[in-house]
C-alpha positions as CSV (number, residue, x, y, z in Angstrom):
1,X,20.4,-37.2,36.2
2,X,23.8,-38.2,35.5
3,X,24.5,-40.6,32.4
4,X,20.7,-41.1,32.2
5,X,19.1,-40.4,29.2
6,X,17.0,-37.7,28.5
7,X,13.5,-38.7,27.1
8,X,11.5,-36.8,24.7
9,X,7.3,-37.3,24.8
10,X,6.3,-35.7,21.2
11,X,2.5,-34.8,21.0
12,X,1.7,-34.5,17.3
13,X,3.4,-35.1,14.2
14,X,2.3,-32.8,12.1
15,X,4.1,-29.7,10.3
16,X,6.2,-28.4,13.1
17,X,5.4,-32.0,15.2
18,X,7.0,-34.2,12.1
19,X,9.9,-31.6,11.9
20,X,10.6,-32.0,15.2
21,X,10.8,-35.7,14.9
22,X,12.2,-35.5,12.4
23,X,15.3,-33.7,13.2
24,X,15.6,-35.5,16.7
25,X,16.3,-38.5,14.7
26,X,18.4,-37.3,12.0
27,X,20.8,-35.5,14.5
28,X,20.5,-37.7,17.1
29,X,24.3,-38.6,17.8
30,X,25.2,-34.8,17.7
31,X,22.8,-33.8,19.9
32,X,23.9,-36.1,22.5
33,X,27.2,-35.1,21.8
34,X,26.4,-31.5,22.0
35,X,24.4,-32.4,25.5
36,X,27.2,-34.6,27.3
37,X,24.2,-37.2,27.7
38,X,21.8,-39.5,25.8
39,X,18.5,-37.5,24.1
40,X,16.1,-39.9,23.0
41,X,12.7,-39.8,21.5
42,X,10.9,-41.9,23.4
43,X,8.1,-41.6,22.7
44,X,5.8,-39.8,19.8
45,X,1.5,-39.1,19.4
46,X,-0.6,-38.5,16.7
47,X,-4.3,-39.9,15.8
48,X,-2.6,-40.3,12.2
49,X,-0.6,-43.7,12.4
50,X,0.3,-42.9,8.6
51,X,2.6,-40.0,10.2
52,X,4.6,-42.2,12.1
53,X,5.3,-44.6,9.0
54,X,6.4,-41.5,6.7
55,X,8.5,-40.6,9.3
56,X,10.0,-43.8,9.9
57,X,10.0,-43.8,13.8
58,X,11.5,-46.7,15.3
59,X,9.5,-50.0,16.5
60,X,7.3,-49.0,20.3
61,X,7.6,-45.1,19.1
62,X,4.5,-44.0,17.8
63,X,1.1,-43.6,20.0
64,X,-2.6,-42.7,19.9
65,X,-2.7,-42.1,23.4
66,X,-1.7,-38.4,24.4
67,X,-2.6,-38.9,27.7
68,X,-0.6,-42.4,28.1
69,X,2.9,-40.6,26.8
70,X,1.9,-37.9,29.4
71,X,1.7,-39.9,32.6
72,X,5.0,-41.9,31.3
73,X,7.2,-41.5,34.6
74,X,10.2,-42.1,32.4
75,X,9.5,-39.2,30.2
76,X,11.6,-36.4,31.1
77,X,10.3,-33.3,28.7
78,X,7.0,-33.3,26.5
79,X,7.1,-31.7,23.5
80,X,4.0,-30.1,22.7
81,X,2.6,-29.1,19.0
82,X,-1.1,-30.0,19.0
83,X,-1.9,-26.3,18.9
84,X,-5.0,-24.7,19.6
85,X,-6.2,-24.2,23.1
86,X,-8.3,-27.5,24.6
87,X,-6.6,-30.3,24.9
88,X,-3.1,-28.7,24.5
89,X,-4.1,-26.5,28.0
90,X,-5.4,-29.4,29.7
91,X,-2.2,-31.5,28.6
92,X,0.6,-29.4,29.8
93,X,-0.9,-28.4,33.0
94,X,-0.9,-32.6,33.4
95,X,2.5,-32.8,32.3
96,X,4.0,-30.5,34.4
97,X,1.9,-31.6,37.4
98,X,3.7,-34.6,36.3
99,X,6.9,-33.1,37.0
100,X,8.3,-33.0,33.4
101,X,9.8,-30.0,31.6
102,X,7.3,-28.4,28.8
103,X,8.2,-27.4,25.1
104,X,5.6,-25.6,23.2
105,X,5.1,-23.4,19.7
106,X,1.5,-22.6,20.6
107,X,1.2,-19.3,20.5
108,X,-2.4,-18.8,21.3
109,X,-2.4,-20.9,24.3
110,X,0.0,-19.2,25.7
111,X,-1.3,-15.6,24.9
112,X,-4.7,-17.2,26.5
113,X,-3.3,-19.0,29.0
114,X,0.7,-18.5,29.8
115,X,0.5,-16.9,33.2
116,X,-1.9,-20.2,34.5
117,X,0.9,-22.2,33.3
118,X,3.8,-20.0,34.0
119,X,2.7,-20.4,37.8
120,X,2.3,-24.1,37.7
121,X,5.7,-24.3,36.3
122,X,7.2,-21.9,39.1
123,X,5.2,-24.3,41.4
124,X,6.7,-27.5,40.4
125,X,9.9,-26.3,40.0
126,X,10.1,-27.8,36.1
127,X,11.1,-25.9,32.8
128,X,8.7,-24.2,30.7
129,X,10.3,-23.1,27.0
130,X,8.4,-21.6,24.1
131,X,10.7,-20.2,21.8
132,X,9.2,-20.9,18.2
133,X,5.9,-19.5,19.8
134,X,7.0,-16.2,18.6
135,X,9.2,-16.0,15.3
136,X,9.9,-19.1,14.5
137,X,13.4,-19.8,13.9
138,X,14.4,-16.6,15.1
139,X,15.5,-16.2,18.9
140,X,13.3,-14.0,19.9
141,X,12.2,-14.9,23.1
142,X,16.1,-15.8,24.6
143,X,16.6,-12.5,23.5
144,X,14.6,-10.8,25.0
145,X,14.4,-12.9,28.1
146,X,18.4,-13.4,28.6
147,X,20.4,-11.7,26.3
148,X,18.5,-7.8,26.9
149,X,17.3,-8.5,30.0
150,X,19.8,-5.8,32.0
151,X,17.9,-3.1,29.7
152,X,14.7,-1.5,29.8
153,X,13.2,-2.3,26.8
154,X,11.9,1.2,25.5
155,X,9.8,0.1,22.3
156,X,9.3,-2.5,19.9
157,X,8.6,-2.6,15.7
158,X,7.2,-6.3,14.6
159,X,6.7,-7.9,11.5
160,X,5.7,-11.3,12.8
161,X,3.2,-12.8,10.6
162,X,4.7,-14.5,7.3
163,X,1.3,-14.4,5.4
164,X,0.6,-10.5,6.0
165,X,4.3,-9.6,5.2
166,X,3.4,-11.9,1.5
167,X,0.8,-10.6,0.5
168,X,1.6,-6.4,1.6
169,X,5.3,-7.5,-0.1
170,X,3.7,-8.9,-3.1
171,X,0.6,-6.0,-3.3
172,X,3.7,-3.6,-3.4
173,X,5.8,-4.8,-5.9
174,X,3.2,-6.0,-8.5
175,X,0.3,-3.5,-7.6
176,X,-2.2,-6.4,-7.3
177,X,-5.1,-5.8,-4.9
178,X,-5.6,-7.8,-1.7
179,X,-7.9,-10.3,-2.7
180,X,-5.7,-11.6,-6.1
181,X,-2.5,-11.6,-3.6
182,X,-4.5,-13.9,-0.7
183,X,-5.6,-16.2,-3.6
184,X,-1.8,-16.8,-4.2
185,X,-0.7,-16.7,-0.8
186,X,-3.1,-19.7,-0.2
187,X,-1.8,-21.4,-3.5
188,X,2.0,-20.9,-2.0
189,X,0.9,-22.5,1.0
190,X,1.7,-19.1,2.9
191,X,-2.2,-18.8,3.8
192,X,-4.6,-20.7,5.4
193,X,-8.0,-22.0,3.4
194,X,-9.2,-19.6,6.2
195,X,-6.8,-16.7,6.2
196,X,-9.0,-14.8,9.1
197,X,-6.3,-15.7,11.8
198,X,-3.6,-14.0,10.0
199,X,-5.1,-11.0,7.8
200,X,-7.1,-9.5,10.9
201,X,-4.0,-9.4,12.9
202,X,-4.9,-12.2,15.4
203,X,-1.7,-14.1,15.1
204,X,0.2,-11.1,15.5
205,X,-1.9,-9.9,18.7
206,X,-1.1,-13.3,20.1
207,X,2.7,-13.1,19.4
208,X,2.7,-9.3,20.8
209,X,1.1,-10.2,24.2
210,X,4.1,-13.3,24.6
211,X,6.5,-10.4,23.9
212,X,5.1,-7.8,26.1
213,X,5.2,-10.6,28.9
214,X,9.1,-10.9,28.1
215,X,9.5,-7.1,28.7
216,X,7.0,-6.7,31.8
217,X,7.1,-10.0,33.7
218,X,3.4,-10.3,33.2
219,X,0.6,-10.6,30.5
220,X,-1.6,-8.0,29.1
221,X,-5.4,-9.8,27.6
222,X,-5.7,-10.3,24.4
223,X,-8.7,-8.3,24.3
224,X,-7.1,-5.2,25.9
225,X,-4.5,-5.2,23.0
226,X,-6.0,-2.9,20.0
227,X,-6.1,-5.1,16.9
228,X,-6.5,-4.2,12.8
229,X,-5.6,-6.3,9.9
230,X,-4.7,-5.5,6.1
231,X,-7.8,-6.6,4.6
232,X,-8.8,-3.2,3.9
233,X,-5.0,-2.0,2.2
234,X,-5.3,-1.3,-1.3
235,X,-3.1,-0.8,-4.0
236,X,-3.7,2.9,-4.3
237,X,-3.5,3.8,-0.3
238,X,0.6,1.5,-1.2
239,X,1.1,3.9,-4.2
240,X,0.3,6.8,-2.0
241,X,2.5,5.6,0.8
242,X,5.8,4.7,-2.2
243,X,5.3,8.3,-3.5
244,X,5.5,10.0,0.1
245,X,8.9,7.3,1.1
246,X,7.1,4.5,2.8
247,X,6.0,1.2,3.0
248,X,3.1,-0.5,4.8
249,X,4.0,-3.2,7.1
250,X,1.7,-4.8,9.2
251,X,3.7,-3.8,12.6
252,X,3.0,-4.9,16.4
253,X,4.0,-1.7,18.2
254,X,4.8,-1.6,22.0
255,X,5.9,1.7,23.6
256,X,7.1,1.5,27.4
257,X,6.3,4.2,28.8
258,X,7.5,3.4,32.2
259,X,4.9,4.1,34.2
260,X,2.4,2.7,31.1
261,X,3.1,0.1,28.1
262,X,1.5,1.0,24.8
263,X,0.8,-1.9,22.9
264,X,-1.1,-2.2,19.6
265,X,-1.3,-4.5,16.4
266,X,-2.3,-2.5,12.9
267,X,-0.9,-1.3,9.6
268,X,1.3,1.5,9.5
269,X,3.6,3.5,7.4
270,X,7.2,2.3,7.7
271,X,10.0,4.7,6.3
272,X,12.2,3.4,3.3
273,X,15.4,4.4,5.2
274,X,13.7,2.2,8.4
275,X,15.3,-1.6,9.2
276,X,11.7,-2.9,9.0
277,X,11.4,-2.0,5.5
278,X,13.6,-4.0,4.1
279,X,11.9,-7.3,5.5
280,X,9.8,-8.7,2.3
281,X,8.0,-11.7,1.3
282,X,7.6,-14.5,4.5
283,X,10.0,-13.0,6.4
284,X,9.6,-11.7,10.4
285,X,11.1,-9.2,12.2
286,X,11.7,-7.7,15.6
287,X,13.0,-3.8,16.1
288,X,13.9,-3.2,19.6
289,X,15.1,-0.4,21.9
290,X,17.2,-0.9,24.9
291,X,18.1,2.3,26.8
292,X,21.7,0.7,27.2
293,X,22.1,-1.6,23.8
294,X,20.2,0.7,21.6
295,X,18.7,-0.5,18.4
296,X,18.7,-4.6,17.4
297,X,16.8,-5.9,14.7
298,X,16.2,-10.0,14.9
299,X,15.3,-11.3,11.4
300,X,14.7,-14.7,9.8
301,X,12.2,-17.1,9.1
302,X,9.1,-17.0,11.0
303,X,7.5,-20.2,10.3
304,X,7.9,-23.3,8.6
305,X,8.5,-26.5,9.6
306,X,12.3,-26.5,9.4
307,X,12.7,-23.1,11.1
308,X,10.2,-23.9,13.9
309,X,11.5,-27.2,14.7
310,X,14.9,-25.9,15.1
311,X,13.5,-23.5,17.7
312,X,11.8,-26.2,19.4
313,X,14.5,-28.5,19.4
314,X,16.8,-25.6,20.6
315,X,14.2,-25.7,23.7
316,X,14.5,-29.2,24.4
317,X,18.4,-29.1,24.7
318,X,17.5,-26.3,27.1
319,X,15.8,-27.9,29.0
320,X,17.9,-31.1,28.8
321,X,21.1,-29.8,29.9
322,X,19.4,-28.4,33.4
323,X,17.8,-31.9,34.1
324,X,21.2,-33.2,33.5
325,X,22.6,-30.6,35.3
326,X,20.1,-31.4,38.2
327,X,18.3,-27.9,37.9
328,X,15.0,-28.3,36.2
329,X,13.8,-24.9,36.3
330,X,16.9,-23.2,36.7
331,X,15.2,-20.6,34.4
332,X,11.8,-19.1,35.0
333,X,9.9,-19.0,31.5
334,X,9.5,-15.0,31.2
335,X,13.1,-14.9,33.1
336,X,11.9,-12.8,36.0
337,X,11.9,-14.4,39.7
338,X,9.2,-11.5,40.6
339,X,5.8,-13.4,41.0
340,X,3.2,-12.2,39.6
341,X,5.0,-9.8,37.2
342,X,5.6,-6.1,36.8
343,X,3.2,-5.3,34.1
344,X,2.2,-1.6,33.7
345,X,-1.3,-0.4,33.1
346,X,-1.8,-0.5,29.5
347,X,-2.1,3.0,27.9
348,X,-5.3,3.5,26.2
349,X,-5.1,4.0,22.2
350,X,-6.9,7.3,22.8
351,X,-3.8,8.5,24.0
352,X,-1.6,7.4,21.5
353,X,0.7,10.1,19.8
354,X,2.0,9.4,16.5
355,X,1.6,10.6,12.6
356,X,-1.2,9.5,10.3
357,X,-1.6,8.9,6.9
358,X,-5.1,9.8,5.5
359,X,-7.0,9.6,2.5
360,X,-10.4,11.6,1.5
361,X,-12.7,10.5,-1.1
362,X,-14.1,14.4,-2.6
363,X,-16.4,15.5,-4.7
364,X,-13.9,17.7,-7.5
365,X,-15.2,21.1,-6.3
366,X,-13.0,24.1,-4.8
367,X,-12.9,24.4,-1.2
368,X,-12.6,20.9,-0.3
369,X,-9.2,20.7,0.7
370,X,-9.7,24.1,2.6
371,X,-12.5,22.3,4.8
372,X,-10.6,19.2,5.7
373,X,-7.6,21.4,6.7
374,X,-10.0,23.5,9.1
375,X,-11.6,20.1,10.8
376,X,-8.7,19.3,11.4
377,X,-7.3,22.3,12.6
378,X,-10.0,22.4,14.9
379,X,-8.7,19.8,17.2
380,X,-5.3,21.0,17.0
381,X,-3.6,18.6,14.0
382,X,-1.7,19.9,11.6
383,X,-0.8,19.0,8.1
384,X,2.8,17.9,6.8
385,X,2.4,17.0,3.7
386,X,-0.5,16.6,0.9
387,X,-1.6,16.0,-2.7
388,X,-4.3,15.7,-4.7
389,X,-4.7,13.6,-8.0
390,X,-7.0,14.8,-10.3
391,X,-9.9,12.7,-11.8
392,X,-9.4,10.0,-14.1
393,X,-12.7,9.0,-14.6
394,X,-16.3,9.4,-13.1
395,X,-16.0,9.2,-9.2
396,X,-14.0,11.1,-6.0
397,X,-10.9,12.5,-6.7
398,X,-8.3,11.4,-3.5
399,X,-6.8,13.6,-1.4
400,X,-4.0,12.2,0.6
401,X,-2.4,14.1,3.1
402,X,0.7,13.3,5.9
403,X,-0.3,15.0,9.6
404,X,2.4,16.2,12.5
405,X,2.3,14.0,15.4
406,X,-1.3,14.2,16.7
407,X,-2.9,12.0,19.3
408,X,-5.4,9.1,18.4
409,X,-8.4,10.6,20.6
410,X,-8.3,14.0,18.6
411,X,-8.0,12.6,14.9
412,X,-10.8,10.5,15.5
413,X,-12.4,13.4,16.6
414,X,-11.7,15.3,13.8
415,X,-12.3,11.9,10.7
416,X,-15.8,12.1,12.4
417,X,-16.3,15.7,11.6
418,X,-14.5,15.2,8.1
419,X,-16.4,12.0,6.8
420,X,-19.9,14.5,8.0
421,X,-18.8,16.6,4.9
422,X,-21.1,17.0,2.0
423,X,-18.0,16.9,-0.1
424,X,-16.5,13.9,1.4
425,X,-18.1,10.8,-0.1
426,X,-16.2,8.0,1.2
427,X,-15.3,6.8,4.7
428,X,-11.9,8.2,5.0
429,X,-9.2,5.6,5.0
430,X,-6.5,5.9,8.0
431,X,-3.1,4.1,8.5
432,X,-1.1,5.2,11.7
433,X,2.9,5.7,10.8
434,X,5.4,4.0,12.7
């Protein structure tokens, strides 16, 4: 492109949007500096004109017309932070059959839709870049992508959703149930008016199938990806879990198996001693094996306006310096040249093998904890630690006990032969250990 400059179509100016903006403007000079050529924003859509004004975009900016901005031959990247899936879809696909270089933070559209526009990108020959998609300000995705790609990744801890970290952190450290904690959250501004997205794991599933196409060059479905939120923690099953050395996290968990990738999205039991545990409040987190690097932990802010644009903006210089280098594309978005990807059948949870925290609800009668130990017995799981509380008051006393490695198929299996019990009166609650 030579001393041309480099021309920036942003769709939408809201949180991460007006961040964006935002910091293209403030830092302008530097980043031009930092480039070697020009990076302008040319050119800026939202259907709020009042955006544009708090924002103070310059005079011939701002524009209601997506679609205009898109089909703008002299726009070189578009910036993407509608979010959601239709029209965002519908308008990258256009852009890059276009020819222009793609930024996006849309997580869901491209957990729903990154291969279809992985391809088109290969196709075209332009740059697709997504980091704040996944962690926000952390750099996850070059990570993974550039920095560990001469490993094979072996397994992955997450803590990448803000909101569940809050409210888990906050049910921890002031023994406050769920519901109280989410009412906060919300007041913070750490939770949606309609929490669902976060709390039932949904963001997290998204994020984990982006990641898992980083490691295996392709994409599993989201509906293949076991999914369970925190909705269901309380404060006794966290008092439980502080007495026996742990903490709950809500974790994405992928296990590569080499022949098979294990991935799942659920609460689990976290040691004290473990890097995850020490993550609190909004914070995310990444774990991750390499069989040459070993053990890394990426940690920072997950969301936010200021962390995500920084991400995107990151993305856009990216893709910048290979237009100016005259190599859009240089980079394929998940890194690999192999079309098509390498992704391994997913292992089914069935045959998942790890430790599991459980709690009975009994009747206070002898011979209880004798019959639970035999169910499960029965299927071959074995017990490493228990304890019993006795009654307080009318009602099941709990019994909470720690198994030895066991796999998923059998302990449900054995919870359905449990909760049958006379003497169980409660469906028994169950939280996997990472």
């Amino acid at each position: 492109m030579g001393d041309k400059p480099v021309k920036i179509g942003l769709l939408g100016l809201g949180t991460v949007g007006g961040g964006v903006a935002r910091l293209l403007m403030e830092k302008r000079r530097q980043l031009s500096a930092y480039l070697g050529v020009e990076l302008e924003l040319a050119r800026a859509v939202d259907l709020e004109p009042s955006r544009a004004e708090e924002l103070g975009l310059e005079s011939g900016v701002f524009s209601g017309d997506a679609w205009q901005v898109i089909e703008d031959r002299d726009i070189d990247i578009v910036v993407e932070t509608v979010g959601g899936l239709e029209p965002a879809r519908a308008m990258v696909l256009a852009a890059i059959n276009q020819g222009k270089g793609v930024v996006t933070a849309n997580k869901a559209l491209l957990a729903s839709h990154g291969l279809e526009i992985f391809q088109a990108a290969r196709q075209k020959k332009v740059g697709v870049a997504f980091e704040a998609s996944v962690g926000g300000g952390i750099p996850l995705v070059r990570s993974l992508r550039d920095s560990l790609a001469a490993n094979r990744i072996t397994s992955c801890l997450g803590i990448l959703n803000g909101t569940c970290n809050f409210i888990l952190s906050r049910m921890t450290a002031q023994g406050e149930p769920f519901a109280q904690v989410l009412a906060e959250a919300q007041a913070k501004g750490y939770a949606e008016a309609d929490p669902s997205f976060d709390v039932e794991g949904t963001d997290t599933a998204h994020k984990l199938a982006i990641i898992t196409s980083l490691i295996t060059g392709a994409q599993p479905r989201l509906a293949d990806i076991p999914t369970e939120g925190i909705t269901k923690i309380t404060p006794m099953d966290i008092n439980f879990a502080g007495e026996f050395g742990f903490k709950i996290k809500l974790l994405a968990v992928l296990n590569n198996q080499g022949d098979k990738v294990e991935v799942r999205v659920h609460p689990a039991l976290v040691p004290h001693d473990h890097l995850l545990a020490s993550v609190e409040g909004p914070f995310n987190a990444l774990h991750v094996n390499g069989d040459w690097v070993g053990q890394v932990l990426l940690y920072g802010q997950g969301a936010g306006r200021r962390p995500t644009a920084s991400a995107v903006v990151g993305d856009i210089l990216e893709l910048a310096r290979d237009l100016a280098a005259g190599v859009p594309g240089r980079v394929p978005p998940l890194g690999t040249q192999a079309n098509g990807g390498r992704l391994q059948e997913l292992a089914p949870l069935d045959n998942a093998v790890c430790q599991y925290y459980c709690r009975f609800a009994a009747l206070d009668q002898p011979g209880v904890l004798a019959a639970v130990a035999r169910e499960l017995g029965a299927f071959g799981i074995s017990i490493e630690k228990v304890t019993q509380k006795g009654r307080q008051e009318a009602g099941p006393v709990p019994i909470v006990m720690l198994t030895h490695e066991a796999r998923e198929a059998d302990m449900r299996r054995a919870l359905r032969q449990i909760d049958a019990l006379p003497e169980i009166v409660e469906p028994t609650v169950v939280i996997r250990m990472a």
